[in-house]
C-alpha positions in Angstrom: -45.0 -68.3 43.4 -42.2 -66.7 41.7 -38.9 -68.6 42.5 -36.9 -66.2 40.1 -34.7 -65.5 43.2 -34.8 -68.9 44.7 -31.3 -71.4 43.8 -31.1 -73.2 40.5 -30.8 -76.8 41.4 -29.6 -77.9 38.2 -26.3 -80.1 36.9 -25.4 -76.9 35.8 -24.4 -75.6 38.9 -21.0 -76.7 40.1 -18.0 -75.5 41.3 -14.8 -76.4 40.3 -13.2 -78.5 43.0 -16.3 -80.8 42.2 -15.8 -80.4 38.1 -12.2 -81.5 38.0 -12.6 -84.5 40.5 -15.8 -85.7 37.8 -15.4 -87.5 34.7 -18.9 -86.6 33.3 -17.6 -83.4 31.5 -14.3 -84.5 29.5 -13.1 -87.8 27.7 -10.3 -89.0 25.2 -11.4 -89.5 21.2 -11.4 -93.5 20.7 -8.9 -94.2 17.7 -11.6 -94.8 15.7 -13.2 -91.5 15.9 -9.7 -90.1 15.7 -9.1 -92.1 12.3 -12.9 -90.7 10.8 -12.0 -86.9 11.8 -8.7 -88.0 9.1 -10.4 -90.0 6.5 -13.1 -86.9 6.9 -10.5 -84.3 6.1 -8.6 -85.6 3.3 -12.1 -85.8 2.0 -13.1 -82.5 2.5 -9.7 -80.7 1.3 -11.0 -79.6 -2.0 -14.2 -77.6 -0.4 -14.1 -74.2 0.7 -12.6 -73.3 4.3 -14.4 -71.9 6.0 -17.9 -72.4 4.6 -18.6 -76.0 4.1 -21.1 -77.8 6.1 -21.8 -81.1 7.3 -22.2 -83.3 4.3 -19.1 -82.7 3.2 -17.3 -84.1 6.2 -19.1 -87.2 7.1 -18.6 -88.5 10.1 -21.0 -91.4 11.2 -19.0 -92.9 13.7 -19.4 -89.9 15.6 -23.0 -89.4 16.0 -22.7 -90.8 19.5 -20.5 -88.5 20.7 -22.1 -85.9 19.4 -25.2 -87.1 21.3 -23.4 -87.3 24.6 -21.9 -83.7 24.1 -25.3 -82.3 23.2 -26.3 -83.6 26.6 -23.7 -82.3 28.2 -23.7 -79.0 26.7 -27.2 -78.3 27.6 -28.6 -80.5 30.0 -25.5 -81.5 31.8 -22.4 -79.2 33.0 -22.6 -76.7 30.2 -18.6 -78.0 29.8 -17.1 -80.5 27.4 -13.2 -81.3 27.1 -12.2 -83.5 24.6 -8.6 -84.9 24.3 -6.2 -87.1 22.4 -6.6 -85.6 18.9 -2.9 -85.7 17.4 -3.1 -81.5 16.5 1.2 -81.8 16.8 1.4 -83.9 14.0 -0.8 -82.5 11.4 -0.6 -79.1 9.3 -2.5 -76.4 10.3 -4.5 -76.5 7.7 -6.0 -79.5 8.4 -6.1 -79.2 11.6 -8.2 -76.2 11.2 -10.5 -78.3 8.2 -11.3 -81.1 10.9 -12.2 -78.8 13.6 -14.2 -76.5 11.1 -16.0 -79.8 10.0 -16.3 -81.3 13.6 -18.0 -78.2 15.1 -20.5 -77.9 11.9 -21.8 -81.1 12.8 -22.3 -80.0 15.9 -24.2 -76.9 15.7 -24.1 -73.9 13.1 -21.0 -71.2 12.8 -21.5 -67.7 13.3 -19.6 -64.8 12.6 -17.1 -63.4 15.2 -17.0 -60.3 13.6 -19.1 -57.8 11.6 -15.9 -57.7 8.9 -16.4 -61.8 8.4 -14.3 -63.5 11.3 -16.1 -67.2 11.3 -12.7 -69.4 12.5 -10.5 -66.9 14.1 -7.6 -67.9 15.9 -7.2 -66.7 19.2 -3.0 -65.9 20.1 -1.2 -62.5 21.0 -0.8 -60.1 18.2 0.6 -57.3 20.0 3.9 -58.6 17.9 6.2 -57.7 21.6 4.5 -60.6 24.1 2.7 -57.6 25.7 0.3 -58.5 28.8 -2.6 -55.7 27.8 -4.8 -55.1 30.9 -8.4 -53.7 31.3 -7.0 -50.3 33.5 -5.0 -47.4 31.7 -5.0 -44.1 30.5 -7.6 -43.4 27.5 -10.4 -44.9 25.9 -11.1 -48.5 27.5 -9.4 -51.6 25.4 -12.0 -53.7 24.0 -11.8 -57.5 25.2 -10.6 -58.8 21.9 -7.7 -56.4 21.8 -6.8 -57.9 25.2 -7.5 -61.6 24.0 -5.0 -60.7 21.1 -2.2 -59.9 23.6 -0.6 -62.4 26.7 -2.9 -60.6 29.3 -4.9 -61.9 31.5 -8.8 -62.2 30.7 -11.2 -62.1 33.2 -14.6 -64.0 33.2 -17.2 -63.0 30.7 -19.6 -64.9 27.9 -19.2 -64.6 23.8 -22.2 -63.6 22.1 -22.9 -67.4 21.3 -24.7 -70.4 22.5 -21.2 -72.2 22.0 -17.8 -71.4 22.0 -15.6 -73.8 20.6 -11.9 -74.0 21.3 -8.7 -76.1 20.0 -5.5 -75.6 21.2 -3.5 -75.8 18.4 -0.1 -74.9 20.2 0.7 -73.9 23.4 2.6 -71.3 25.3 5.8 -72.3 27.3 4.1 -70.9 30.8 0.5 -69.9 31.9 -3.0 -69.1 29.4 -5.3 -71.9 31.8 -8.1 -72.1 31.2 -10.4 -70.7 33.3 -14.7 -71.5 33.5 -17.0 -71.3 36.2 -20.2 -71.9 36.6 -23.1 -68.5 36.2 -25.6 -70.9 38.1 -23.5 -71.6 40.5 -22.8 -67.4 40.7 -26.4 -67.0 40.9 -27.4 -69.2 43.3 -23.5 -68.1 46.2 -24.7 -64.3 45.3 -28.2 -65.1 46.2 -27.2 -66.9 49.6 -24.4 -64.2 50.4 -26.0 -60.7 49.2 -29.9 -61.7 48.0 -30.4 -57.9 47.8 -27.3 -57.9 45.3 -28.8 -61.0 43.2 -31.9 -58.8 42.7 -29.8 -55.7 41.3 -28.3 -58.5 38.5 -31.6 -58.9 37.6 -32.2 -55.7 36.5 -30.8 -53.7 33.6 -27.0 -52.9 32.9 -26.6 -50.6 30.3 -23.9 -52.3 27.4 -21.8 -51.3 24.8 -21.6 -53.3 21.3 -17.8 -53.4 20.7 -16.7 -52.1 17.7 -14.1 -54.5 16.7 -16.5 -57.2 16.3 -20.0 -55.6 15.3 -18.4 -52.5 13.8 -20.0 -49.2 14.3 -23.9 -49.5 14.3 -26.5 -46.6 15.6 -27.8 -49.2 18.5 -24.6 -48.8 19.9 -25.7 -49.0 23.7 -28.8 -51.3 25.1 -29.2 -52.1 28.5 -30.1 -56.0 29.5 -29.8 -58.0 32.7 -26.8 -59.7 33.9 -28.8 -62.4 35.1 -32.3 -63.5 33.3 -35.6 -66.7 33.1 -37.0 -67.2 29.8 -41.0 -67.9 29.7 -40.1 -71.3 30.0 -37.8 -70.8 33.4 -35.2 -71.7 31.5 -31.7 -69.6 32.9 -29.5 -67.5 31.0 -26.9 -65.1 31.8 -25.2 -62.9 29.2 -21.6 -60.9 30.9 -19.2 -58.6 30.0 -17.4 -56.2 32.3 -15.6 -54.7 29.8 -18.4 -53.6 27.6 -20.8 -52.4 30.2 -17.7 -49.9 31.4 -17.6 -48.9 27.6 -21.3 -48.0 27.7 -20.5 -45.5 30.6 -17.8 -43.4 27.9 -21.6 -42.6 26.4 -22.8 -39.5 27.9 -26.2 -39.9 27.8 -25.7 -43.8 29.5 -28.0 -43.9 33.1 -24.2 -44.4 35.7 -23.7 -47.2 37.1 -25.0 -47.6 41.1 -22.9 -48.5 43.7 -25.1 -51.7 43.9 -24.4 -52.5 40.4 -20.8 -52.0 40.7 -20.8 -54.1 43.8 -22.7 -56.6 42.2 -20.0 -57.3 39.4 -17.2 -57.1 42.0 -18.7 -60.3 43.6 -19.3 -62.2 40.3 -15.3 -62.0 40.0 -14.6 -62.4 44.0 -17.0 -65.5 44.1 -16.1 -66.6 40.5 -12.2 -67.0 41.7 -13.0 -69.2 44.7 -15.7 -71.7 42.7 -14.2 -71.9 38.9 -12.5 -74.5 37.7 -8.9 -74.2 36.2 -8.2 -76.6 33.2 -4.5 -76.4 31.1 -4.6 -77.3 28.1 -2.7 -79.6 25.6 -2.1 -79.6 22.3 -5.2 -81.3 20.2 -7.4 -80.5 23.5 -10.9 -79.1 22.4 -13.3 -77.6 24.8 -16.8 -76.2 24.1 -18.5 -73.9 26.7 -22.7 -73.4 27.0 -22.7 -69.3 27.2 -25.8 -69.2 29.0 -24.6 -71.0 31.8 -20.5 -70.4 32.2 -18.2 -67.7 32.0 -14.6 -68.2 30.9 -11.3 -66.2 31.0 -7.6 -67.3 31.2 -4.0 -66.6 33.4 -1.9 -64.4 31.4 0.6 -66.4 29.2 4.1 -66.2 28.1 5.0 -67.5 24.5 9.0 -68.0 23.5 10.0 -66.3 20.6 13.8 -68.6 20.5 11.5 -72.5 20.4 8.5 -70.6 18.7 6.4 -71.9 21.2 3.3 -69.9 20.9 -0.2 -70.1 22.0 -2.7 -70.6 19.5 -6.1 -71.4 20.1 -8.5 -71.9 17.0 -11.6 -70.7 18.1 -15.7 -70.8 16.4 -18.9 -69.0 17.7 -21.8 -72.3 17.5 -25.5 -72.2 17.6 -27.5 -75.0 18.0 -30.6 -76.8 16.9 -31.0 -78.1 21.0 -30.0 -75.0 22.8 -32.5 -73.1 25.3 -35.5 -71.0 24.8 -34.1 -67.2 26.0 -36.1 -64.5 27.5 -37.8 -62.0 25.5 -36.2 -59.0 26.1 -32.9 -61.0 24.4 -33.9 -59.7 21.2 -31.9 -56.8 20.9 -28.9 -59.0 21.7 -29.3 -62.4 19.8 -31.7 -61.5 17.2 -33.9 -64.4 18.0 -34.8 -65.8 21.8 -36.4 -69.2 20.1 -35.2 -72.9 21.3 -32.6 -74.0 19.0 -32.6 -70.6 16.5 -29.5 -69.5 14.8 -28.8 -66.4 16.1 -26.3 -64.3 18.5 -22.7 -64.1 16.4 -21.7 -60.3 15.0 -23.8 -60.7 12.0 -27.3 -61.4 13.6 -29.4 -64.0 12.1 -26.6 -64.7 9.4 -25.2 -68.4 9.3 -21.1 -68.4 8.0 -22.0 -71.3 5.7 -21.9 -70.9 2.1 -24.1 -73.3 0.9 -26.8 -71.7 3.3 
């Protein structure tokens, strides 16, 4: 019996309300796993940022949160917050050499972009606090240009099993966080519209953005919003913005009015069942992409204080993430449990010593 369309009973479907009340998917850094993360970067200040891996930033006393966050991450709520780490009081350089060494022993860096992006840091660039939106008149704006001004962004995935994020400084009003749950999607779209859960299924025509996997002759490749690897395992892979790129391509099949309806309801239903999380400074949160979507309020930053937002950010794969459907290929480079792949540069790790 296929239960393709049936809903996902799984820890991974939640809905906000239910997220923020639980403690299962966020907790503080002990002191002592504080003081390793330091001891570990002084150590690791003469090797090569980005690019070094694991054994140059030792950090033993952590293995067991990195076993709880790997079970969160993929088993659990697909959501991890960490707090406490004291980001205000250290330079930014080595605040960006212990996150760069605290994500590589979690999973493996990927580039961001086809030019060689591996620790980017997410903040507005627009250089006037501009709030750039998805509508206006000429070509579409890609999401990163959008992600590089104040605006607003609305849900989507990264081309990663994990996104990492530390919020290095923050912005005097607005930029919360925003995740929800794709199972859950799945599973409200399926009891609401099943005829609409079925069109998510199918193909949607996408465009690769430039700005992060330059310009390539596979340009355009349609996938499902919503897919089941061999093994059942769920996956869902989302990007407004880029599927409305695809349709600047002539030859592109148009977009139904079921397929348009379709996304409409993702953003309706993902507004009422996400959860909304601020951050602090020295709060780190790492998203599974196959099962949450993300976005953020617009933000304002103060030129007068120099309060500005600045999250660091890193694209992760991971030795215990899913199996993905076949057809995945084109997108991730390779659908195998725990493969390095997805990232702009397919199949490439950022590590030097790799």
């Amino acid at each position: 019996m296929d239960d393709t369309f049936e809903p996902i009973d799984s820890p991974a479907a939640w809905r906000g309300d239910e997220l923020a009340a639980s403690p299962a998917w966020r907790r503080a850094l002990t002191v002592a796993e504080i003081a390793a993360l330091e001891r570990a970067t002084a150590g690791a200040r003469s090797a090569p940022l980005p690019g070094f891996d694991a054994s140059a930033f030792p950090v033993p006393e952590l293995e067991p949160l990195f076993a709880w966050m790997i079970e969160q991450l993929e088993r659990g709520p697909g959501v991890v917050r960490l707090t406490g780490l004291p980001a205000a009081s250290m330079a930014r350089d080595d605040l960006k050499r212990l996150f760069w060494g605290f994500c590589v022993n979690l999973g493996m860096p990927v580039y961001q972009t086809a030019a060689g992006e591996v620790l980017g840091e997410v903040k507005d660039e627009t250089g006037t606090g501009a709030a750039l939106t998805y509508d206006g008149p000429g070509p579409l704006k890609s999401a990163r240009t959008i992600a590089r001004s104040t605006g607003a962004l609305r849900f989507h995935t990264d081309k990663t099993d994990m996104l990492c994020l530390l919020c290095a400084t923050n912005a005097i009003e607005g930029g919360v966080s925003k995740v929800v749950s794709s199972v859950t999607l799945h599973n409200e779209i399926g009891r609401r519209r099943p005829d609409l859960l079925r069109v998510l299924y199918e193909p949607y025509w996408r465009m690769r953005p430039t700005d992060e996997e330059g310009d390539r002759n596979d340009r355009v490749f349609p996938m499902p919003v919503f897919a089941r690897a061999a093994d059942g395992s769920f996956t869902s892979q989302y990007s407004r913005t880029y599927i409305s790129q695809a349709q600047e391509v002539p030859d592109v099949p148009r977009l139904t009015a079921a397929q348009t309806e379709a996304m409409d309801m993702i953003h309706a239903i993902g507004e009422e069942v996400c959860l909304r999380a601020p951050f602090e400074v020295g709060d780190m949160q790492f998203l599974n992409q196959h099962v949450t979507y993300h976005g953020r309020t617009q933000f304002t930053d103060d030129a007068a204080t120099g309060a500005r937002r600045v999250l660091l950010r890193m694209w992760l794969a991971g030795r215990f993430t899913r199996m993905l459907p076949d057809g995945h290929v084109i997108q991730w480079g390779d659908t195998r449990a725990g493969a390095l792949r997805g990232g702009a540069l397919v199949g490439r790790t950022a590590l030097l010593a790799a």
